[in-house]
C-alpha positions as CSV (number, residue, x, y, z in Angstrom):
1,X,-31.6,28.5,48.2
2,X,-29.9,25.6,50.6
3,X,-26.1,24.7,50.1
4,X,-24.8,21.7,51.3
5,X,-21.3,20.7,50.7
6,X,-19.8,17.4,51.0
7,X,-15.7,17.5,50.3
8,X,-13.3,14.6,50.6
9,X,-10.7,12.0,49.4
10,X,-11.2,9.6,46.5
11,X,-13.1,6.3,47.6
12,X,-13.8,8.1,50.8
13,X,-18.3,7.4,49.0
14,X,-18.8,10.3,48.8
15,X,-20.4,10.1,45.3
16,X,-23.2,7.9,46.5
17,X,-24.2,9.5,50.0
18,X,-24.1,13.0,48.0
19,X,-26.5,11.7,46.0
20,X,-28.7,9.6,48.5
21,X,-28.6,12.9,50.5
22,X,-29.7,14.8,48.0
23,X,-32.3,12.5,46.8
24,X,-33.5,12.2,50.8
25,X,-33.6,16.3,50.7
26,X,-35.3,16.9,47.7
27,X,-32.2,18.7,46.6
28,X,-30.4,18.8,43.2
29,X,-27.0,16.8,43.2
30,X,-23.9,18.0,41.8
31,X,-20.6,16.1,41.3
32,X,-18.2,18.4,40.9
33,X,-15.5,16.1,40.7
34,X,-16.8,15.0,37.4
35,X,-16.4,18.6,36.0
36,X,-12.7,18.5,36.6
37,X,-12.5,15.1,35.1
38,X,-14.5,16.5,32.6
39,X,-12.1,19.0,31.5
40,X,-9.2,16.4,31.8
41,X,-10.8,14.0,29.6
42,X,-11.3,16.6,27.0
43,X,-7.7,17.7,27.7
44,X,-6.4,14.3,27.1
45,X,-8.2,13.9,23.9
46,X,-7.4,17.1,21.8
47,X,-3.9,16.5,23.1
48,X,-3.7,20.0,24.7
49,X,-0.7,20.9,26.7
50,X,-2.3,22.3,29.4
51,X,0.5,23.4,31.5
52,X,0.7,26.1,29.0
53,X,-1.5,29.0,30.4
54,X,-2.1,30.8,27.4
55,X,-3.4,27.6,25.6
56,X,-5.1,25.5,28.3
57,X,-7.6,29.4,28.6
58,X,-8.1,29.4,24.6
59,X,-9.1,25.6,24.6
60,X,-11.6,26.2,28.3
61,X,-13.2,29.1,26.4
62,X,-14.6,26.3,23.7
63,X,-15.5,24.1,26.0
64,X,-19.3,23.8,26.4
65,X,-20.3,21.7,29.9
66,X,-24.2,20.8,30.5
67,X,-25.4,18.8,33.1
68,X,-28.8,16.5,32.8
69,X,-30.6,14.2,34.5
70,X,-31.0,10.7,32.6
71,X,-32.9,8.1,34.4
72,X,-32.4,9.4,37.5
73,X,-28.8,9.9,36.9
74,X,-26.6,13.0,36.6
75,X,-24.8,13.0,33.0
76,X,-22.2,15.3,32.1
77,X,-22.9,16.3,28.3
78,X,-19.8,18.4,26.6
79,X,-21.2,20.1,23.9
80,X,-23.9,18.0,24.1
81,X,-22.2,14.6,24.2
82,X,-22.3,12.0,27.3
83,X,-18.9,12.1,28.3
84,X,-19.7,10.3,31.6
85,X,-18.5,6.6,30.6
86,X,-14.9,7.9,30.4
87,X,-14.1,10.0,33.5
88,X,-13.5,7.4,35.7
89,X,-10.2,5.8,34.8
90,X,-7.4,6.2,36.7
91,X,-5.7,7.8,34.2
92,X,-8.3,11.0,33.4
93,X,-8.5,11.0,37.4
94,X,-5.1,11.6,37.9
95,X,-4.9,14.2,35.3
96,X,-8.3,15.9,36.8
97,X,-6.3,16.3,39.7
98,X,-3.3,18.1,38.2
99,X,-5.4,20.2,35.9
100,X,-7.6,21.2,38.8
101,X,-4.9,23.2,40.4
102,X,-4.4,25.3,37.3
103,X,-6.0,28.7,38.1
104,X,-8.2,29.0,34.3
105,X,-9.7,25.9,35.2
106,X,-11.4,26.6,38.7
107,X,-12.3,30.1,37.3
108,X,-14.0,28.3,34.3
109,X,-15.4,26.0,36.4
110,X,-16.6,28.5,39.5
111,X,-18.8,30.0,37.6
112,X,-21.4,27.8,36.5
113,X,-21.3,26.2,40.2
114,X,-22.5,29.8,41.7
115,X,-24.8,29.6,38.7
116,X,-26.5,26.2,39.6
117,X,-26.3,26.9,43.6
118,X,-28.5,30.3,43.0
119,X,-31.5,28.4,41.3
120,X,-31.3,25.4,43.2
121,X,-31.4,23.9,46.9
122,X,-27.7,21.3,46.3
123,X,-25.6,19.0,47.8
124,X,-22.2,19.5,46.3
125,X,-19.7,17.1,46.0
126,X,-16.3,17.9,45.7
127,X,-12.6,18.4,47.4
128,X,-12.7,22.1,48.4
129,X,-16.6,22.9,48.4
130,X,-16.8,24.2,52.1
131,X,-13.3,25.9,52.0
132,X,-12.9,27.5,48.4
133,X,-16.1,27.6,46.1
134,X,-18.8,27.7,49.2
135,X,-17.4,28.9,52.2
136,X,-21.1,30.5,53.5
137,X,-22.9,27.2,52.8
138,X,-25.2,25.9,55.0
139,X,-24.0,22.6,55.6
140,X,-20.3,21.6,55.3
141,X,-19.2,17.7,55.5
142,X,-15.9,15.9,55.6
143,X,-16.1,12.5,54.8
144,X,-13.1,10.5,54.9
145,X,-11.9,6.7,54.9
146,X,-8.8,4.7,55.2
147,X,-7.1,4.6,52.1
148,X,-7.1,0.2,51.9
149,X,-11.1,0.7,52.7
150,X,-11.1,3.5,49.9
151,X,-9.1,1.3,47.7
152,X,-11.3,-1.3,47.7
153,X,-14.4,0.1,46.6
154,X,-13.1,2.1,43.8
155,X,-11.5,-1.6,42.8
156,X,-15.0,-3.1,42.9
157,X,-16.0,-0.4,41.0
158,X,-14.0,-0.9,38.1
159,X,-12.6,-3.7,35.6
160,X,-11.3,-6.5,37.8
161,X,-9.6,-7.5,34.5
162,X,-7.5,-4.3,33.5
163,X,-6.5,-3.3,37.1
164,X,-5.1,-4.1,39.7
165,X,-5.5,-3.1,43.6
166,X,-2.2,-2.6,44.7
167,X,-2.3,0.0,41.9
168,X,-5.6,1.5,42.5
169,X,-4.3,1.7,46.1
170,X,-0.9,3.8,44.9
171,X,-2.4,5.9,42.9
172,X,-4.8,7.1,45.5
173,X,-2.2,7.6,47.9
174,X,-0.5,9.7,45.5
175,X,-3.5,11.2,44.4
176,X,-4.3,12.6,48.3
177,X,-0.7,13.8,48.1
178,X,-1.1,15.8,45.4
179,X,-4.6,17.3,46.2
180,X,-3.6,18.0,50.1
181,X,-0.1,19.9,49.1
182,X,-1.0,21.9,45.9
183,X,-1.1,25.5,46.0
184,X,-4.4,26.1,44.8
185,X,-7.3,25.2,46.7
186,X,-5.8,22.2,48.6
187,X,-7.9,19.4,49.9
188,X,-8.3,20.0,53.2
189,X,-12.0,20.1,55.9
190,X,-13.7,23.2,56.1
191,X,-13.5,24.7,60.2
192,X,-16.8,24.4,60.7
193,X,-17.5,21.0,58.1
194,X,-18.5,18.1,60.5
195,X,-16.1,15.8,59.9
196,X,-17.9,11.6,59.1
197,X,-15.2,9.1,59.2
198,X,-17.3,5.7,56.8
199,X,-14.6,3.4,56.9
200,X,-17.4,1.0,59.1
201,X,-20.9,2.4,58.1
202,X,-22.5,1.7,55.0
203,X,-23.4,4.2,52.7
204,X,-27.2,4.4,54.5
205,X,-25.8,4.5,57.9
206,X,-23.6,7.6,56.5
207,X,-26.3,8.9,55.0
208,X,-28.6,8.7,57.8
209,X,-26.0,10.8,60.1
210,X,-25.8,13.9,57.5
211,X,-29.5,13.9,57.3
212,X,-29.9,14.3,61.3
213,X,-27.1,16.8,61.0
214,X,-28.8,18.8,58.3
215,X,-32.8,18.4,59.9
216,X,-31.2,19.4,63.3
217,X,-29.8,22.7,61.8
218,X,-33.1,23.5,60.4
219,X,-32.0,23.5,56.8
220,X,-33.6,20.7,55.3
């Protein structure tokens, strides 16, 4: 089985290339980001306090993730419920990040990514892919962005109505903070990840480079 990681910054489209890459390949896609959301949204609703150990493992142990492919898309099912509408607020993404640094969480979650990349060729998309979870995959990516570019697409991905970009824009910068300085699996490029700066390409043009990368290394 193939690995391919692709780690970076919020905004940075990393979602969409993973995907087009992945569709290109013939490979499954996996958005890990959507896992750690995934657990924050659940967190958020049951009101746990997850910066208690002791309770934030008891509550992972019920949790039951399951991802499916619906129309083409990836859908995150908790217990077999689409949870996917409601990971993408600012509010369960800024949480996802805190909660991500808590030790239970990235063991609860490492698992069933070793699980999925031993059955299946995958592009994974994530923060700490190529350093942390799959530091022997074949292909390791970067992709980054400047944060007004990055910004600016998750604005125009969202509610024009409840938010605003100046916001979108602080929150990201603090949101980089927090994932680049934690303790635990920091963001940060792998040594040997080949690093795709897409503040000017579109998402094919970004696409398009990966793909040469990945064809020229034989892996594809």
């Amino acid at each position: 089985m193939k690995t391919i990681t692709i780690d970076g910054p919020a905004g940075s489209g990393k979602t969409t290339v993973s995907r087009l890459l992945a569709e290109k390949l013939g490979y499954l896609y996996v958005d890990t980001g959507s896992l750690y959301r995934g657990v924050a949204l659940e967190v958020d609703e049951n009101s746990i306090d997850w910066k208690n150990d002791y309770l934030l493992d008891a509550f992972l142990r019920t949790l039951d993730f399951q991802f499916v492919v619906s129309k083409g898309v990836p859908v995150l099912l908790s217990s077999g419920r689409d949870i996917s509408r409601g990971l993408r607020s600012s509010r369960i993404s800024m949480l996802a990040s805190a909660v991500s640094a808590k030790p239970a969480v990235r063991t609860f979650l490492l698992g069933m990514q070793k699980e999925i990349a031993g059955e299946h060729n995958a592009v994974f998309e994530g923060r700490d892919m190529g350093t942390v979870v799959f530091p022997r995959a074949d292909v390791k990516f970067f992709l980054s962005a400047d944060l007004k570019t990055r910004a600016l697409r998750r604005y125009n991905e969202m509610d024009k109505n409840r938010n605003r970009l100046e916001d979108i824009e602080k929150s990201m910068a603090l949101r980089d903070k927090n994932d680049s300085q934690r303790r635990t699996a920091p963001m940060m490029p792998a040594r040997d990840a080949v690093m795709i700066d897409s503040t000017g390409l579109t998402a094919s043009g970004v696409v398009e480079k990966m793909y040469s990368v990945v064809m020229n290394r034989g892996d594809g």
